[in-house]
C-alpha positions, 0 to 999 in steps of 0.5 A: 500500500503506498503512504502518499497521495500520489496519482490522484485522478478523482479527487473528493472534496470535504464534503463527498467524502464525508457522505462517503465514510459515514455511508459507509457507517450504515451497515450495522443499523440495517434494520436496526434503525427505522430509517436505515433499510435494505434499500438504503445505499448511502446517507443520501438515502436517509430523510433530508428533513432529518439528517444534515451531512454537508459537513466534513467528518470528524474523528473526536480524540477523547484525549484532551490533548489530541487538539480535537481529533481528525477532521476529513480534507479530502481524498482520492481514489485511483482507477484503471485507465479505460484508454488502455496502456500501462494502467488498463489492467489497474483496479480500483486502488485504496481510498486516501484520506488526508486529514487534518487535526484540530493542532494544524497537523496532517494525517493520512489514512489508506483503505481497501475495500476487500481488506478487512483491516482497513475497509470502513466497511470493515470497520463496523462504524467504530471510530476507535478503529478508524482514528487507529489507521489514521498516520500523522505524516510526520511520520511516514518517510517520502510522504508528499502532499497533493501536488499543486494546484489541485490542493489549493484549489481544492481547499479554496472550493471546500472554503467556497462551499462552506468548509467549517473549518475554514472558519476555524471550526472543528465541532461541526454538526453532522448528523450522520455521523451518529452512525459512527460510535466509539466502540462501532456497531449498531444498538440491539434495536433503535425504534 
């Protein structure tokens, strides 16, 4: 698995991939709760009228001195090229997330979905496990930053659209993330 955002074709913004980790949450309540059924796909499946996600993920440190934990910047996910060459035999490479925590440091994350060690899926909304994949990039040797410009342009768009913490705000109100807990999984039954 490689420790850098390198190729990255399909870029995600703060937003997308917040939809795209806390759908990735919902597994568990399947069933379980009243607005979570096996026709629900993703968070946009859920009642508009009761659930806001256009906010960046956020994964709370319960220490007081992880600076308010890790906050979702984007993320990208490389693919085989259709036009043939050296990358037509490619598959769909790991979701990578840059993070950033409430200290201003960035944080790197990589998951496959086949892999039960670091598939959100696998994860079974469990927060524990997913702050334990996140790698300060500190500390990842040859760790290299999107290239420009698309960093800059993506942090000036998640800004335009609203990006919380381009105000300076890390509590942000997201309503799907209640799907994603401590411990992870679903209560006996939500009604």
């Amino acid at each position: 698995m490689r420790d850098e955002i390198g190729s990255i074709e399909f870029p995600f913004s703060a937003f997308s991939i917040n939809r795209r980790i806390a759908t990735m949450g919902l597994h568990p309540y399947e069933g379980r709760h009243p607005d979570v059924t096996e026709r629900t796909l993703s968070v946009g499946d859920l009642p508009p009228d009761r659930y806001t996600f256009e906010a960046p993920f956020r994964v709370p440190d319960p220490s007081p001195r992880a600076g308010g934990g890790w906050v979702a910047v984007m993320a990208t996910e490389t693919h085989g090229s259709p036009f043939g060459g050296p990358a037509a035999n490619m598959g769909i490479g790991p979701l990578q997330i840059l993070w950033v925590s409430g200290r201003g440091e960035w944080g790197f994350s990589a998951h496959w979905t086949g892999d039960s060690k670091t598939s959100l899926y696998a994860m079974y909304s469990s927060l524990a496990k997913l702050r334990a994949h996140i790698r300060p990039v500190r500390d990842i040797p040859g760790f290299r930053m999107p290239k420009e410009p698309l960093f800059s342009n993506l942090l000036k768009a998640n800004e335009e659209e609203g990006w919380p913490l381009a105000r300076g705000e890390v509590e942000v109100r997201n309503d799907a993330m209640q799907f994603w807990t401590e411990e992870g999984g679903a209560p006996a039954l939500v009604i």
